[in-house]
Every structure is written in C-alpha cells, then in structure tokens.
N, C-alpha and C positions, 0 to 999 in steps of 0.2 A: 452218671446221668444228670443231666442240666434241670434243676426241679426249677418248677416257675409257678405263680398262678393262673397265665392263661396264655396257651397259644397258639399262634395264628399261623395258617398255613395258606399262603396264597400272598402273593405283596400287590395286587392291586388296588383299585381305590376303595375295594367294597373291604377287602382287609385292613388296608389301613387306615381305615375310618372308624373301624371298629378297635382296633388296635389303639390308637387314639383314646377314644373312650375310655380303654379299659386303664391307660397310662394316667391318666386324666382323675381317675379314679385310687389311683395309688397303688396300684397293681401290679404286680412284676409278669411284664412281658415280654414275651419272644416271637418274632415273626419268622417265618421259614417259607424260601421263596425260592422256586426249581431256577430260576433262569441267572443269570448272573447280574443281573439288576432289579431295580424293582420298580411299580410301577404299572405294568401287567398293559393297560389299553391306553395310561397315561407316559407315550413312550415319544418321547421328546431329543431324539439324539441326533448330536452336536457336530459339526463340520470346522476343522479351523485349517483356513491355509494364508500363510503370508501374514500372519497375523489379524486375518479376516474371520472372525465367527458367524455361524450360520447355524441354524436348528429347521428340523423338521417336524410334524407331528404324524405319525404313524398309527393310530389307531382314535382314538375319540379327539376331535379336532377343535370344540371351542366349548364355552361357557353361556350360560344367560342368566339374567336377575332371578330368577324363578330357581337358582340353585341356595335356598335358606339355610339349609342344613351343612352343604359346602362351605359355602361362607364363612358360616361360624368355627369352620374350621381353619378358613384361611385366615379370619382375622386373631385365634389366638394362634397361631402362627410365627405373626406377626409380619407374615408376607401381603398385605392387602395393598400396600404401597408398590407390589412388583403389577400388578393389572392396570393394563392395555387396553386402548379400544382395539377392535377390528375394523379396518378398512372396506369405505362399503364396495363392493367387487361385487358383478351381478354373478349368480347360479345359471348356468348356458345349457344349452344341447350342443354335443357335436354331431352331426349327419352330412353324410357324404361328404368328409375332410372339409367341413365349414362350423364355426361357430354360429349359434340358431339361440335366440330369441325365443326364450319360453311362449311366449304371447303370441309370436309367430306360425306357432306348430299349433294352435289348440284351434278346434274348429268354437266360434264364437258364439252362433245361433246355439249350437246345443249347449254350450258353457249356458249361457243367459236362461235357457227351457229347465233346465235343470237344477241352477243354483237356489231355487225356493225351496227345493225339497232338503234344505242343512237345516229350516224350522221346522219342518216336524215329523222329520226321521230321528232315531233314536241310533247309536255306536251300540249300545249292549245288545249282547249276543247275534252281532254280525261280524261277517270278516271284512279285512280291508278293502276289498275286490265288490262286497254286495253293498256295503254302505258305501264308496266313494264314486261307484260306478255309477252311482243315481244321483250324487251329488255332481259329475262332472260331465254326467254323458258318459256313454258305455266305449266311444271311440277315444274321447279326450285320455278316459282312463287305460285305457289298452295302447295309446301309441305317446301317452308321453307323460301322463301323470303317476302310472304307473312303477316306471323306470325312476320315477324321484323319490318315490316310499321304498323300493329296490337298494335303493343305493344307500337308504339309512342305514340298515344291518348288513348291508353288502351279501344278500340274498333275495330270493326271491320270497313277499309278502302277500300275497293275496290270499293266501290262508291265514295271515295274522288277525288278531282279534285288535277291532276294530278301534276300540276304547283304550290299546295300550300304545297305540303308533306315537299318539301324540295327547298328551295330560294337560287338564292345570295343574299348576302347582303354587305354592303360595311365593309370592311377590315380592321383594324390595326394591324399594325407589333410588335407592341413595346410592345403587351401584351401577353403572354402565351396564345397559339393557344387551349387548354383543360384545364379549371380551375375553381377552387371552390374558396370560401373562410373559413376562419381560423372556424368560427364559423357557418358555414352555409349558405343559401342562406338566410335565413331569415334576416340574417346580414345586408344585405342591404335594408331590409324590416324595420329593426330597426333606421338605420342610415339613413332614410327619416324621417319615422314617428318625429325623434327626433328632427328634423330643425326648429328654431327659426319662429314662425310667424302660423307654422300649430297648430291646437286642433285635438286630436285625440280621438273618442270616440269608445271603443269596448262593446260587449255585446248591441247596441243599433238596435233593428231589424227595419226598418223604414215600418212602414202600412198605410201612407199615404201624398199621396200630390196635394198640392194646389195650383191654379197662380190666386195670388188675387194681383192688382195694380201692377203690375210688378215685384213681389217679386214671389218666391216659401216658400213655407210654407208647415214644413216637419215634421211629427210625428212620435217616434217611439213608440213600445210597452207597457216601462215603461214610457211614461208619457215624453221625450221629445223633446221637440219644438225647431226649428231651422227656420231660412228663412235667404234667400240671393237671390244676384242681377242673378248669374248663380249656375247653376246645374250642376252637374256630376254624370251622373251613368255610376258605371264602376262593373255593376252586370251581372249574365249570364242573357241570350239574354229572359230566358223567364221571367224572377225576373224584369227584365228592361220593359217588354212588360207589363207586371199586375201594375206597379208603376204608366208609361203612362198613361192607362186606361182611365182618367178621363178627362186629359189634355191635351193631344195629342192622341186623338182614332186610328189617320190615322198613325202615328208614331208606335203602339202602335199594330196596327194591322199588320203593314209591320215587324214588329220583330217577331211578334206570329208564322211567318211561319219558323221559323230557328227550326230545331231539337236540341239535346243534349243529354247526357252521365254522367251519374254517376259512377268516377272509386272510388270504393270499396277497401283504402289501409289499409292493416296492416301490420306494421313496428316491427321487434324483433330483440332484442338483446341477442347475446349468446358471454360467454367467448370463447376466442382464444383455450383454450387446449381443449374444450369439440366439438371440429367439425372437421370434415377432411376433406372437402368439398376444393379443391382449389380455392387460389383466383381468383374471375370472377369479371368483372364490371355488367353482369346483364344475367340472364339465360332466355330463351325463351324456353318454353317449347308447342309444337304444339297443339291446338286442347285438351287443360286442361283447368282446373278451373278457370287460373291465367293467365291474356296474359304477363308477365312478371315477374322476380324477380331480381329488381336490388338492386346492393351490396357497402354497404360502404368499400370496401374493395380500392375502388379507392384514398382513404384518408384511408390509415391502420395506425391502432390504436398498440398500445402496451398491450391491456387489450381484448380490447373486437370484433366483427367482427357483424355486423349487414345488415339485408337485408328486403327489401319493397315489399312485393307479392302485385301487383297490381291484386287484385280479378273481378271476373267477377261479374257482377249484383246479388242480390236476393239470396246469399250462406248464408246457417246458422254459428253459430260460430262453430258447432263443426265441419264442413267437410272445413272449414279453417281451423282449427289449425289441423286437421287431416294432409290435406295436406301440412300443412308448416314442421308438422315433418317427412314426407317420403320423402319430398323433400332434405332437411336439416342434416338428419340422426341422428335427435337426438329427445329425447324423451322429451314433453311437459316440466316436470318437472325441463331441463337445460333451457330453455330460459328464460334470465335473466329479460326480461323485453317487454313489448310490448307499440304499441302506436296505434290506428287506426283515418282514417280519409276521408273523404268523399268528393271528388273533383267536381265539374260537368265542364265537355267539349265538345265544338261545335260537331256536326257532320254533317259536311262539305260537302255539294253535288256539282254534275256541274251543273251551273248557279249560284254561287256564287258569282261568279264579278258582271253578271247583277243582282243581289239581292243588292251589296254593292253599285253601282254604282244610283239605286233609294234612297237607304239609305242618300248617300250625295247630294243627290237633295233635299229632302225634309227636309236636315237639315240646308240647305243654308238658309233657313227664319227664323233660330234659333238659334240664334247665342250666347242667353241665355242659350241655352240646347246644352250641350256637351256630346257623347255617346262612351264611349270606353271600350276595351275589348280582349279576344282570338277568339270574330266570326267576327273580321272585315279584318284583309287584313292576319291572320295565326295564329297560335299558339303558335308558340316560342316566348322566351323571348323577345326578338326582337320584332319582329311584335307588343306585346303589346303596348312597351314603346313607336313604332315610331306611332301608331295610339295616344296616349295620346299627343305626341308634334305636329304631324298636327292638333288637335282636339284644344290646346291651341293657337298655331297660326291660326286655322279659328278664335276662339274668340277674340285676338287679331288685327286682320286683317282689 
C-alpha cells in the first residue's frame, strides 16, 4: 500500500489547487483521478492534422482578473507568460435560424422602469428569478435574460440564490481583465499536476475507503491501494457523499441532500472557409436543445473555427448532430472533428449558506478530512481554488 501524507481524489481544479498547496507545503502527495486525464471542467483537448494544432474548451471556458487565488498559482507555476487576451466577439441570441442582438430582444421601456430597483433591492435570500425579474422586467427576464444565467451552469437557475450567480471578488490590475491561455485552460491543469513532490494517478476510480488507526485507506477499481494521514475529496457532492458512507455517515448524509446536473458537451471543429456563421463568443438560443453554444472564435485560429453546444440532458446522437448542423449551417460531413464530454454541476438552491454553514461545523472535528469543490461557496474558477486554500489552511491551522 502506497502511504502518503495526503490524498487527493478528484483531479480537477478544486483538487489541484489543493493538491498544490499541500506539495507546496512539503507534503508527500498523491492524486487519484477516475478519467484518464485530469483536469475535470479544465478540459482543453487538442486536434492536430497536417501538422495544424487546434484546441477546444469543453467545460469552464475562460478567466478574469478577479481570479487572485488562481493566479497565484499560475504565477509560481511559472506559466503567467502562456496568457492571452480574448477576442472581443459579442454574446448573440439565436431565434428562428438568425443571429439576434441582445439589445434587440429586450423590451427597453420596461428595461428603463425597472433598472432603479438594482439600488435598493437586496440578492440575500432571493432567488435568481425574484431579484432579477424586478431588476429587468418580469418579460425581459422570462424571454431572454433568463436563458443567459441558464446557460452559465448549463441548467435551469431560477431557483438559484441570488447572491451566488455572480460575486465580487478581489481584483488585480496587472493582469488582462478577459483571458485564456496559449494552450488552453487545461494548461494550468497540467502545470500543477507536473510540480515536484505531487504523484498523479489517472484512470484510478476509487470504490472504497477506510479510517483504520489513523490512516485512511483507499482502493481503487484496478486493484490500487493508497493511505495517508489526510484526505481530499474534491468530487461532486454526491461521489463525495457514497465515498463517506462508511466513515463519516453524518458527514455523508448532510452532502446527500445537494442536487446536481449533468451538462451533456459536444465540442466540433470545422474549417474557417466551410462556415459563414459570424464570429460570436457564444450563441444562446431560447427554449432549444442546447442552453448554449460557445465559440473558440474568442482565440481565432488561422485554420479552423470551433464551438461547444452545451446539450441539454438525455439527447440521442442523432438530434445532436442534427441540431449542431442547422445551427452551424453546415452539413455533418464538413465537420472536421468532434470531442464530447460529460461535466456534473451543483444545482444551487436558497438556503445554501445555511447548508454550507453546518457543513463547516461538522468539519471542524476533521481536520484530517478536507472537502472541496463547485457546491461550496460558487462555481467559478475562483470560488473553487479559494475554498481549496481555506480547506488547507483549516488543515494547517
């Protein structure tokens, strides 16, 4: 059995951020990751033909200044020289096989009647649907504002709490306020995993574990075995709640009640002269198949133009690929190449803080068990990494 002192089960960013940390820290660690890369929603994969490279992004699609915590991971890294701007590409409507003009679809009088009420209405303890409906008009929100908080978690949000769609967060100037990197987001998914001191295991599904003498003791699938002094799981909330099970029922069961979301992506690539479709960073189309289709067109290529239908649950392949080529205007047979891939994300109700707020009570006696993720304080890039650095400074603490 592989002894360590801490490890991490789950390779996305909320793990490897914590992972990080704990290498950072002089700590011998192991990560363990069911899929055969890692990376988890920072999923950046690669197309070469003719000696032409091309990448997609398939699950969380770009960066902003307001990611402090990130940062600092990218810059001891030493990747801060791989970031890109993004290209500015407007956010569209598609309705009735036309691209549409946000500003086009919104009725204006009541946009204008309404937008006073963002000084002194309050987000806490409303949902996304009762605080934005009065900030935009009840019509503006129902036939087009709606469908663009939809397409964030690629779910339906109007039961989200309000306060969590969209944060401040603290600020740096000195970096490109909209950016990607050279190579992808996964990029800095790679430029963790590869840090001195971490083991990284992919393809290892872990099915069970054990707290014998102080240790956890962790098996996976094929056959294997790990233990260390602290644990990480940095899986969704209900992967996380069946691992507990055994060892923490009460822990275990207080996660069981978080819902979630499987978004259903399929990512294609088509050459530049075979589409006429103008550049967009990401089309919203109302009340269709797909709550999104966002475009690498924000990073334009010289070869190729690529875009991510984020599908809705339980589609077959053919009324996918159906609708990616009426969307697209092009017929099956141009698209040069596909990828798909299968995300799961919180779905976020009110009383989330008081759900979070027991969560860290009852992990205060656990200082061995570390839990991080996208269902603890948001979503975004952010939110993951900064619940991975209080989660290592409780363990440190």
């Amino acid at each position: 059995m592989m002894q360590n002192d801490v490890v991490v089960i789950g390779g996305g960013i909320s793990g490897l951020s914590l992972a990080f940390y704990c290498v950072k820290a002089g700590m011998k660690t192991t990560m363990l990751e069911k899929n055969d890369t890692i990376g988890g929603s920072f999923a950046s994969p690669h197309y070469n033909a003719n000696g032409k490279k091309f990448w997609l992004e398939l699950g969380a699609h770009t960066c902003y200044s307001s990611y402090q915590n990130l940062l600092d991971i990218v810059e001891a890294c030493g990747i801060k020289d791989k970031i890109i701007p993004r290209a500015k590409v407007p956010f569209s409507l598609f309705i009735d096989g036309k691209v549409k003009s946000i500003v086009s679809q919104l009725n204006i009088l009541e946009l204008l009647s309404s937008a006073p009420n963002i000084f002194k209405l309050k987000k806490e303890g409303q949902s996304v649907k009762s605080y934005y409906s009065k900030i935009v008009g009840e019509k503006n929100y129902r036939e087009v504002i709606s469908h663009f908080f939809n397409a964030v978690p690629s779910q339906l949000t109007d039961d989200f709490p309000a306060d969590m769609m969209f944060k401040s967060r603290e600020k740096r100037k000195d970096v490109l306020k909209n950016y990607t990197f050279k190579e992808g987001l996964q990029s800095v998914a790679r430029a963790i995993s590869a840090q001195s001191g971490l083991n990284v295991f992919t393809s290892q599904e872990v099915t069970s574990i054990k707290y014998v003498d102080d240790l956890y003791e962790i098996r996976t699938a094929n056959g294997g075995e790990y233990s260390a002094k602290t644990l990480v799981l940095a899986t969704p909330s209900m992967v996380t709640s069946k691992l507990l099970r055994d060892i923490k029922p009460e822990i275990s069961s207080h996660l069981g009640q978080l819902k979630a979301a499987d978004v259903d992506s399929l990512g294609v690539i088509v050459r530049k002269e075979n589409i006429s479709l103008k550049p967009v960073a990401a089309l919203i189309s109302p009340n269709d198949v797909f709550f999104s289709v966002v475009s690498r067109d924000t990073v334009p290529d010289d070869n190729y133009r690529g875009f991510v239908f984020h599908f809705k649950p339980g589609l077959d392949d053919k009324t996918k690929r159906t609708r990616v080529t009426e969307v697209l205007g092009v017929s099956f047979s141009k698209i040069e190449h596909t990828f798909s891939k299968v995300n799961t994300v919180p779905s976020l109700r009110l009383g989330h803080h008081q759900w979070l707020e027991k969560t860290n009570i009852l992990l205060k006696k656990e200082k061995s068990l570390l839990l991080t993720g996208n269902y603890f304080g948001g979503m975004a890039i952010e939110d993951c990494v900064s619940r991975s650095r209080s989660e290592f400074d409780r363990m440190k603490g």
